[in-house]
N, C-alpha and C positions, 0 to 999 in steps of 0.2 A: 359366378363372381367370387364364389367363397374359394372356389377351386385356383381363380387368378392369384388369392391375396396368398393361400400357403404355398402355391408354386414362385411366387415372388419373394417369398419369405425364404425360402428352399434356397432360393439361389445367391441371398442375399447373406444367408449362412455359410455357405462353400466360399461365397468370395470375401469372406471373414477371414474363416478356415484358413483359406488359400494366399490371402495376406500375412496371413499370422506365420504360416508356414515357410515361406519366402522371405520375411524379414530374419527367420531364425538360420535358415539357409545361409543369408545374404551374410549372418553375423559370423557362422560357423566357419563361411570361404573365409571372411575377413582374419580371423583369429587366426585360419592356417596361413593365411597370406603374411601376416604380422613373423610368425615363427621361419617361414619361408624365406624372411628377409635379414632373419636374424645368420642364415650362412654364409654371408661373404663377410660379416664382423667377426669372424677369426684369422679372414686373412688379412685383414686392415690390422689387428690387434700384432701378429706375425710379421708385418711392414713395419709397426710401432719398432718392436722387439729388435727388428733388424737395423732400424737406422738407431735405436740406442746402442745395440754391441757395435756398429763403427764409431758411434760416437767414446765408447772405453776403449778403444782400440786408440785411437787418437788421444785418449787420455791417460793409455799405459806409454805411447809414444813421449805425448809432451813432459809424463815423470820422468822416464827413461833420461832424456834429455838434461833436465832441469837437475832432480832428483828425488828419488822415490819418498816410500814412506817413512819414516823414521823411529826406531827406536836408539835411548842412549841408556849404554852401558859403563858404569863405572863410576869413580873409579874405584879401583881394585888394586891390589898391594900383588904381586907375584913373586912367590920364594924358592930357588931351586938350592933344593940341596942333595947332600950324597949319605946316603945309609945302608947299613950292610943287613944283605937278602943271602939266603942259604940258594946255591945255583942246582939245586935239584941231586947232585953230586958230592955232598957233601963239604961242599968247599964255600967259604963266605965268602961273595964278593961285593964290591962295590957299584950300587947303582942310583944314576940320579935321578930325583925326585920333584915335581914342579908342582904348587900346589898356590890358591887364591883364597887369598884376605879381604872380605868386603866390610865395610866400614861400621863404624857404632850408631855415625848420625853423616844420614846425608839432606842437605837442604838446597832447593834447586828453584829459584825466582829466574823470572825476565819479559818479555814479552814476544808475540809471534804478530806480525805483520802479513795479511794473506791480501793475495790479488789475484784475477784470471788470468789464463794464459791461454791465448787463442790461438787455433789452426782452425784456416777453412770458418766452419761453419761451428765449428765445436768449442767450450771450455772446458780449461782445468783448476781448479784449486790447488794454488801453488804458496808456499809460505818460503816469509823470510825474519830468523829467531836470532835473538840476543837471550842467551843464559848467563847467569852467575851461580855455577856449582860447586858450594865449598862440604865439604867431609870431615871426619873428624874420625879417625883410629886409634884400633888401642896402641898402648907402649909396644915397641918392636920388641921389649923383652917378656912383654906376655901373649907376642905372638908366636913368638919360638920355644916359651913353656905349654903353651895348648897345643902345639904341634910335636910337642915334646923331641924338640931337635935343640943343639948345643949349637953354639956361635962358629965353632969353627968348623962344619960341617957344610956352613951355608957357600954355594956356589956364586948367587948372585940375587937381588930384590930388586924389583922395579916398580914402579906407578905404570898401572895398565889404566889404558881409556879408549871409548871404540863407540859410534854410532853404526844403523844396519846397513848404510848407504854413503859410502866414503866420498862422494860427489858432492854431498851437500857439505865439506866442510869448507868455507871461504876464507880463512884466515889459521895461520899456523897455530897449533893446539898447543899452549903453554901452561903449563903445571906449576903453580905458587907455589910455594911454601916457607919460611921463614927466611921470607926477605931472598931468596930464591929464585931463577925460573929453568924449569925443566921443560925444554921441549920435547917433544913427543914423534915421533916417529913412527913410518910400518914398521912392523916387526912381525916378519918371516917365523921366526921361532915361538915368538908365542905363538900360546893354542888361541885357534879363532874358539869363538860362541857360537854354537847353531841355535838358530831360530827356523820355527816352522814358518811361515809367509802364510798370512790369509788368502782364502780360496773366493771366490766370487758363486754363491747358492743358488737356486733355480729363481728365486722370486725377485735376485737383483743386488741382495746384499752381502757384504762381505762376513765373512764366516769364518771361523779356524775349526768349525765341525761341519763345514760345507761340502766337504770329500771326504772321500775313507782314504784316498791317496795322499799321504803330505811330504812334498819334498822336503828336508833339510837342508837351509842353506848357510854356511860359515861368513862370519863377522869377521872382518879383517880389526882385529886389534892395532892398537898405539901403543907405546910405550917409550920410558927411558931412564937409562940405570939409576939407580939414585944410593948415598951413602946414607948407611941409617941411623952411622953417628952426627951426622947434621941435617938430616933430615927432619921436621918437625912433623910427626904425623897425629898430632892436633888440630893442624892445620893446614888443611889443601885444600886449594881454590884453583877453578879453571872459568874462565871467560870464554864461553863459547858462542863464535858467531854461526851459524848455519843454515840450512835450507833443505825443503823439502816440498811434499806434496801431500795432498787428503787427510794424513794423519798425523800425530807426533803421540810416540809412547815413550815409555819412563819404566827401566827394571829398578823396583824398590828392594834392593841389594841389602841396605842397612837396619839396624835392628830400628832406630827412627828414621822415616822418610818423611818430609817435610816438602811440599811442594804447593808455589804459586804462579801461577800465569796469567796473563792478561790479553788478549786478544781484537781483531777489531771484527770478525766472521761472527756472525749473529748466530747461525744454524749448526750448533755444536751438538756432538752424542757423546757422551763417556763410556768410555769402553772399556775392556778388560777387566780386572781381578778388585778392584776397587773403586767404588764411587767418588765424589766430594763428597767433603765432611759434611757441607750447607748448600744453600743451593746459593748459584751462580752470582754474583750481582753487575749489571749492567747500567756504567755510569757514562756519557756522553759518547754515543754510540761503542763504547768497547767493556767488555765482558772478561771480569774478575773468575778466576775458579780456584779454590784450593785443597789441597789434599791434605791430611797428617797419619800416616800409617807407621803403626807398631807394632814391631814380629820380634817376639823373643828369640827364636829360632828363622831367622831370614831366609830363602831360597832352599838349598836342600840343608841349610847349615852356612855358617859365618866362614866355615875354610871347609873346601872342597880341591880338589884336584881333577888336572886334565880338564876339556871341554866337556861344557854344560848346557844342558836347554831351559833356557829361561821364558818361555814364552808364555808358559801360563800363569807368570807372577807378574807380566808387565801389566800397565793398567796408561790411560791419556784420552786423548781427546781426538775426534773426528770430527773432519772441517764437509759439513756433506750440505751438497746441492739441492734441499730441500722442494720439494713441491717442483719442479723443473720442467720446462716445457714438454717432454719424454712420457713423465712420469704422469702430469695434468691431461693428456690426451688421450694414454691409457686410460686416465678413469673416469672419463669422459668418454670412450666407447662403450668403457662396460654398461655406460645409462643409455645403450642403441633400443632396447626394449620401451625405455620408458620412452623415449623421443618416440618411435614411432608407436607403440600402444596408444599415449595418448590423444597424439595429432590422429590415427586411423579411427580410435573414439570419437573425438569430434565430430568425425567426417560423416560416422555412421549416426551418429544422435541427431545431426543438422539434415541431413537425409531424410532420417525416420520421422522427423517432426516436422518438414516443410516439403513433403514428396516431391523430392528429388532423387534423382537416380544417377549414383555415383556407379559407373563401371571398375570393376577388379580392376582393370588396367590400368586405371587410372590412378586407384588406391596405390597399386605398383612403384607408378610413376615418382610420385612425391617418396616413396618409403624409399626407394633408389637416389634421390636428391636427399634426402637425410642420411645413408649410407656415405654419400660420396661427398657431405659436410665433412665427417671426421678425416678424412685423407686429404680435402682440402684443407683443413684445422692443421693437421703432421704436418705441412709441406710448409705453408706460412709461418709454423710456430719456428722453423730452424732457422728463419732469416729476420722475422720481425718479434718473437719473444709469445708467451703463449697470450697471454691479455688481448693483445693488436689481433692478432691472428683467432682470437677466438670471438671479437668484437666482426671481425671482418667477414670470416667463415658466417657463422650462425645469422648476420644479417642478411649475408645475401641470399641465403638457404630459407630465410622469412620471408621475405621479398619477391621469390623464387614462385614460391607455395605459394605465398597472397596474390601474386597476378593469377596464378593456375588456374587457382580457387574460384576469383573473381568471374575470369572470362568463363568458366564452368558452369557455375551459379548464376551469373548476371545479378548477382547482388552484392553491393556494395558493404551493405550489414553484415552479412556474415562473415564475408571476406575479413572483414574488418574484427569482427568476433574470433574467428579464429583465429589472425594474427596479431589479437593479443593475448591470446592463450599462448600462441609460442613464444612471444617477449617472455612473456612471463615464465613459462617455461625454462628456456636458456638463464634467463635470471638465475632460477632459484638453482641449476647444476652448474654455474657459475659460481656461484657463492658458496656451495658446498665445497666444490674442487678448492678454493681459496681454505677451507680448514684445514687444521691437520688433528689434532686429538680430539677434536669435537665433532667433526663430519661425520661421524655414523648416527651421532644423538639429533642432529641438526635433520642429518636426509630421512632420517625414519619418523618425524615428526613430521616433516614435508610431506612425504609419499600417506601421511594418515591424511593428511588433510585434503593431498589430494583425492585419495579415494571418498572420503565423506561430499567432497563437489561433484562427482563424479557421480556419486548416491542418490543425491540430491536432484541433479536434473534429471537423471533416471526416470522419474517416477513421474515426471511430466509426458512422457512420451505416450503416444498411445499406440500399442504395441500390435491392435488388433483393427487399425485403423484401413480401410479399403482405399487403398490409392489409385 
């Protein structure tokens, strides 16, 4: 008898053991299975990537078209004169000289008007601006003692003025000046302005340090002759109406730059070489910003000669498509770990606690219906916007799972237990994707608590339980 009770004891130990051993097993497949399914989320992430570069392809098309991005230059005072150069040979001769005057105080008010412009499936950020740019230069007689050139030496002066993208200008560019109007014209002989053109960086964003290659590309200037005995260069004012795309920059030429704008694009960045003074104010849906900058020494200096690259003095505003259907899906894959870590947790804690026996395959299954959510998520977000499309994806990928679940189980409880773990779930990566400066503070408090739930039922389990 006594021999029956430790032989029964004996084997009532192994199949302890042999439980205990099995479900560590069972957890070990599962963990690799989890990571296993983590490899086809680089080619969905690389399909993301792919229908965002058509989607900039269509939006360097539709600036192309419209017109690009904008920066404005000027205006500028241009004096060509003749002064005597020693020709190597000992002989003086005569050579001319063309050099630029930028202004004492420039101040540049109006408003930018922006709307989408659609191709296909895609938008662009397109704007359409009213400025009022008035200047203020020195006496033309202290511009040709700081150049230290004599009156009758001078060939010709004119009013230069020039934006980066000659498409955007809608209405003929006229130059005030006391009781005045000078129009503006190309001009062939002036010198263009090269600017470097932003590069597009690996992580999406536009960059002027995003290549080591930077083409240069030439501003076709405006201009037109002006007399300087009736010229008043106290005062010049140009009305400019224009257009463009994604951005509008500003070269702050003058020793004061003065700049307000008003816009009705909510998701603005400030770029370049200076901030606003304050921050923004936003009063019935449109957004005030202003600038005041002072440079005792403006650009490489107040008069320079020949063409110049001014790009790293411009400074404006970028009209950017925030949070975007693109961008919300990308970072909604990168949470493939948490979606399926969690739901395979469940699967395995409801198991261990109600001896049930979920097959890998099956564990598969559903982590492949969560893989093939986020491609269904991409596909819906370019025709119904990412909200609808991530309402519609993620329910039926619940719904999906909870019949699986159910007819697997044969219980309504748990079915029902687990799909409102994943409600809640998609909830909470929902509402992260929906932040933008606060989603890291937000998801790293989420993911604590989920681990503390997670701890918690833990310990109800009984781990060495004979099934």
């Amino acid at each position: 008898m006594e021999h029956n009770d430790l032989e029964n004891e004996y084997q009532t130990e192994n199949q302890s053991v042999y439980s205990q051993n099995k479900t560590m097993i069972k957890g070990f497949l599962v963990c690799l299975l989890v990571l296993g399914l983590l490899i086809p989320i680089p080619f969905i992430l690389n399909l993301i990537e792919e229908r965002q570069g058509n989607k900039d392809k269509v939006i360097t098309e539709i600036s192309d078209k419209w017109s690009g991005k904008q920066t404005i230059y000027g205006p500028f005072i241009e004096v060509i004169y003749m002064e005597n150069v020693n020709d190597g040979q000992g002989k003086v001769v005569k050579q001319q000289v063309k050099k630029y005057i930028s202004a004492n105080d420039l101040n540049i008010d109006g408003t930018i008007d922006t709307q989408l412009k659609s191709r296909s499936i895609y938008e662009a950020v397109v704007y359409n601006s009213k400025l009022n740019i008035n200047s203020k230069f020195k006496n033309y007689s202290d511009m040709l003692a700081e150049m230290e050139v004599s009156a009758e030496n001078i060939v010709s002066t004119k009013i230069v003025f020039g934006i980066s993208d000659s498409k955007g200008y809608e209405n003929k560019v006229i130059v005030q000046s006391n009781g005045k109007n000078f129009p503006l014209n190309m001009d062939n002989s002036t010198s263009t302005i090269d600017i470097q053109p932003e590069v597009r960086a690996e992580n999406g964003e536009y960059s002027e340090q995003a290549s080591a290659i930077k083409k240069v590309m030439p501003v076709q200037m405006m201009s037109q002759k002006i007399d300087p005995s009736t010229f008043d260069f106290n005062q010049v004012s140009i009305n400019l109406v224009m257009k463009g795309s994604q951005m509008l920059n500003i070269i702050p030429s003058a020793i004061n730059t003065k700049v307000d704008l008003t816009t009705n694009w909510k998701d603005l960045k400030y770029d370049g070489n200076f901030l606003p003074n304050s921050d923004p104010e936003t009063k019935n849906g449109k957004t005030n910003v202003k600038w005041s900058i002072y440079q005792q020494n403006p650009l490489q200096g107040q008069i320079w000669q020949d063409a110049s690259n001014f790009s790293d003095y411009s400074f404006g505003v970028n009209f950017l498509q925030m949070n975007d259907h693109y961008d919300k899906t990308y970072r909604s894959t990168k949470y493939a770990i948490l979606f399926i870590g969690l739901t395979f947790v469940a699967f395995f804690f409801i198991e261990s606690r109600n001896n049930f026996n979920i097959h890998l395959v099956q564990y598969a299954l559903v982590g492949f219906a969560i893989c093939v959510n986020f491609v269904l998520l991409l596909s819906l977000s370019e025709y119904l916007g990412f909200d609808i499309a991530y309402f519609i994806s993620s329910g039926a990928t619940i719904l999906l799972i909870t019949f699986f679940v159910n007819s697997l189980l044969k219980s309504f409880g748990l079915a029902f237990k687990i799909t409102l773990m994943l409600i809640l779930l998609y909830t909470f990566i929902y509402s992260v994707l929906q932040l933008k400066e606060h989603a890291l503070l937000v998801g790293s408090i989420g993911l604590f608590i989920i681990v503390a739930i997670l701890m918690y039922y833990s310990k109800n389990i009984e781990w060495n339980k004979t099934k």
